[in-house]
Every structure is written in C-alpha cells, then in structure tokens.
C-alpha atoms as an extended CHARMM CRD file, in Angstrom:
* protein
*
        62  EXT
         1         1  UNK       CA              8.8830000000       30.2540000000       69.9510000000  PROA      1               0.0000000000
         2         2  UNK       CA             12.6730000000       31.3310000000       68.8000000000  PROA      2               0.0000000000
         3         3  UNK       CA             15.0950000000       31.7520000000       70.9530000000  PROA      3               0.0000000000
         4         4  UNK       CA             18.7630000000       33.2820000000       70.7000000000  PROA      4               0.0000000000
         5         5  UNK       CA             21.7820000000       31.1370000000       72.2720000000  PROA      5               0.0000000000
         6         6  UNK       CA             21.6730000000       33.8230000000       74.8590000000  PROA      6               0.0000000000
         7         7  UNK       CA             17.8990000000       33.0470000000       75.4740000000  PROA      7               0.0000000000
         8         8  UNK       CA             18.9040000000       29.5550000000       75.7360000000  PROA      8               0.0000000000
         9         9  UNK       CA             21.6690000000       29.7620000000       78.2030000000  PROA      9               0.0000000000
        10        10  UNK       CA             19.5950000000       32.2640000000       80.8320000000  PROA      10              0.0000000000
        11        11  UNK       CA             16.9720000000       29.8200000000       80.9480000000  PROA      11              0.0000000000
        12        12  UNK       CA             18.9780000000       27.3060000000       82.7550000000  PROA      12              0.0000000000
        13        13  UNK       CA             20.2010000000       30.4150000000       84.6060000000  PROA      13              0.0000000000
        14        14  UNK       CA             23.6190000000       29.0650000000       83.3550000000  PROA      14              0.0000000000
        15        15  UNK       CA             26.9120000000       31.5110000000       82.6860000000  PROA      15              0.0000000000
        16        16  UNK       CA             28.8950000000       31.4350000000       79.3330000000  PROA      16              0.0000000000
        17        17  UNK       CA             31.0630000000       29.4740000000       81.3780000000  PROA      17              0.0000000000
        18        18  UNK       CA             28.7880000000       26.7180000000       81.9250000000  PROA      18              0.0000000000
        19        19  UNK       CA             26.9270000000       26.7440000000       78.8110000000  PROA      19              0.0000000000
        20        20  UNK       CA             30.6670000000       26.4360000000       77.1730000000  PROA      20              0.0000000000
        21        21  UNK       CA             31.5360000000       23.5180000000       79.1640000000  PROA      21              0.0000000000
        22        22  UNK       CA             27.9920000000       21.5910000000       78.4250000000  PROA      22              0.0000000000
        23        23  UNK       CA             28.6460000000       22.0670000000       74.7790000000  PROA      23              0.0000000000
        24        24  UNK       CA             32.4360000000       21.3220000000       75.0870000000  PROA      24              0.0000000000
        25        25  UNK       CA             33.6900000000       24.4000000000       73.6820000000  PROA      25              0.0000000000
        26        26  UNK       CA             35.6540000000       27.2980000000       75.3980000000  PROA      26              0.0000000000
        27        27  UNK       CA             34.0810000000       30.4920000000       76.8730000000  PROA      27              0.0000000000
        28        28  UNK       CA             35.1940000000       32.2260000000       73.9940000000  PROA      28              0.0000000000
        29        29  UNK       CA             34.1160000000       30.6080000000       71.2120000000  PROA      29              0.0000000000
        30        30  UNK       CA             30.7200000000       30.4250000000       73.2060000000  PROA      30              0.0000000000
        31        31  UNK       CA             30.7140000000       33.9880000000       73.8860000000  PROA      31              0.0000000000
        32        32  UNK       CA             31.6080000000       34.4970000000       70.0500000000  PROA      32              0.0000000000
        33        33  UNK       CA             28.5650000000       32.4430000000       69.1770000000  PROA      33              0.0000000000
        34        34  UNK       CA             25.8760000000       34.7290000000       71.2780000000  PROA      34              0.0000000000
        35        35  UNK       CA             27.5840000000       38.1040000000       69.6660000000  PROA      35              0.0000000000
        36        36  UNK       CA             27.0160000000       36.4330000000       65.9530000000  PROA      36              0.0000000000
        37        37  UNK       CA             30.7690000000       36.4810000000       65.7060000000  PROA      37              0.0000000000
        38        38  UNK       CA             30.9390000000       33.1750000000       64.5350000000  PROA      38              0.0000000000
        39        39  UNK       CA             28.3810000000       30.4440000000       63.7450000000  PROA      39              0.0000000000
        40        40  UNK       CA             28.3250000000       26.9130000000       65.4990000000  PROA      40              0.0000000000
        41        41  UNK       CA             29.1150000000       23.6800000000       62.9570000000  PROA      41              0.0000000000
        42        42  UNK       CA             26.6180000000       20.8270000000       62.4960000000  PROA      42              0.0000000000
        43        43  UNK       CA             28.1040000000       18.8480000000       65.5800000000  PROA      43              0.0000000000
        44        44  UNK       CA             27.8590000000       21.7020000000       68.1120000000  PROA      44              0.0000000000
        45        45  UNK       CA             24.4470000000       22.2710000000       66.6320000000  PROA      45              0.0000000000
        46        46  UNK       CA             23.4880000000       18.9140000000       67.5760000000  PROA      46              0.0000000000
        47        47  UNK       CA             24.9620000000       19.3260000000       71.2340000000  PROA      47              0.0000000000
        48        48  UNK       CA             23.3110000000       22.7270000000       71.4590000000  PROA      48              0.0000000000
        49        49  UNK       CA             19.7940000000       21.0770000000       70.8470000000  PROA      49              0.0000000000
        50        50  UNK       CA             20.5570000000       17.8700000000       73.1830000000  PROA      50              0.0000000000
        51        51  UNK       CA             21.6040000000       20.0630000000       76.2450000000  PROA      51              0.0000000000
        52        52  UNK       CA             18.5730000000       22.6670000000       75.5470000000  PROA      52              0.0000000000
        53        53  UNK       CA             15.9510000000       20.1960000000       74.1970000000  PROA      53              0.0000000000
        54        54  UNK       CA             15.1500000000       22.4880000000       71.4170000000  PROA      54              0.0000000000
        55        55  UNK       CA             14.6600000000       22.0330000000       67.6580000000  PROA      55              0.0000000000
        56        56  UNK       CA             17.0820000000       23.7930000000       65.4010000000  PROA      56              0.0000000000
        57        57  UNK       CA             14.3310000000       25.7620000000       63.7490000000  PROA      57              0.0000000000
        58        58  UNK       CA             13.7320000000       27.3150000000       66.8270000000  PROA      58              0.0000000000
        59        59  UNK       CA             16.9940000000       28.4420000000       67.4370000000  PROA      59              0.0000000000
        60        60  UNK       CA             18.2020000000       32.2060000000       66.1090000000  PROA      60              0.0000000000
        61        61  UNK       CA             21.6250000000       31.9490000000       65.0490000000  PROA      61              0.0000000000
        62        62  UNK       CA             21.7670000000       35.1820000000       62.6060000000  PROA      62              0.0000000000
C-alpha cells in the first residue's frame, strides 16, 4: 500500500505538530511537506521511515 505523509501522520492520530517534532523539523516545513510544497532530503527521509516503520517506496511524496 502507498501512503501520503498525511496518511502517515493520521495513523498515529498525531497533529502536524507532533509529527514535526518526531521528525525534528518545524510545523511548517512539515505542513509544507504534506501540501507538496517542498520535498523532504535523504536524512528526513530516513527519520520519516524510522518513526512510521514504512519503506520509502511506499511513501507518496509527489
């Protein structure tokens, strides 16, 4: 299954907020992410996996 970042952060039932803080960036940045703003780098990538136990091909980032 793919899932969006938004996808990812309701299933822990988790605000922008606290996904942010769990990936160590700010809301904003975060928020930018889920709207396709902007696009995580490779470290944040990594976190985002870690703290959602999901592989990067299952994550939708476009």
């Amino acid at each position: 299954m793919k899932y969006t970042l938004k996808m990812l952060r309701a299933s822990k039932n988790w605000s922008q907020l606290a996904a942010a803080k769990a990936i160590g960036v700010s809301v904003d940045t975060w928020g930018n992410w889920e709207r396709k703003c902007s696009y995580p780098d490779i470290p944040h990538i990594k976190k985002i996996q870690d703290v959602f136990n999901v592989a990067y091909d299952d994550i939708i980032f476009l």
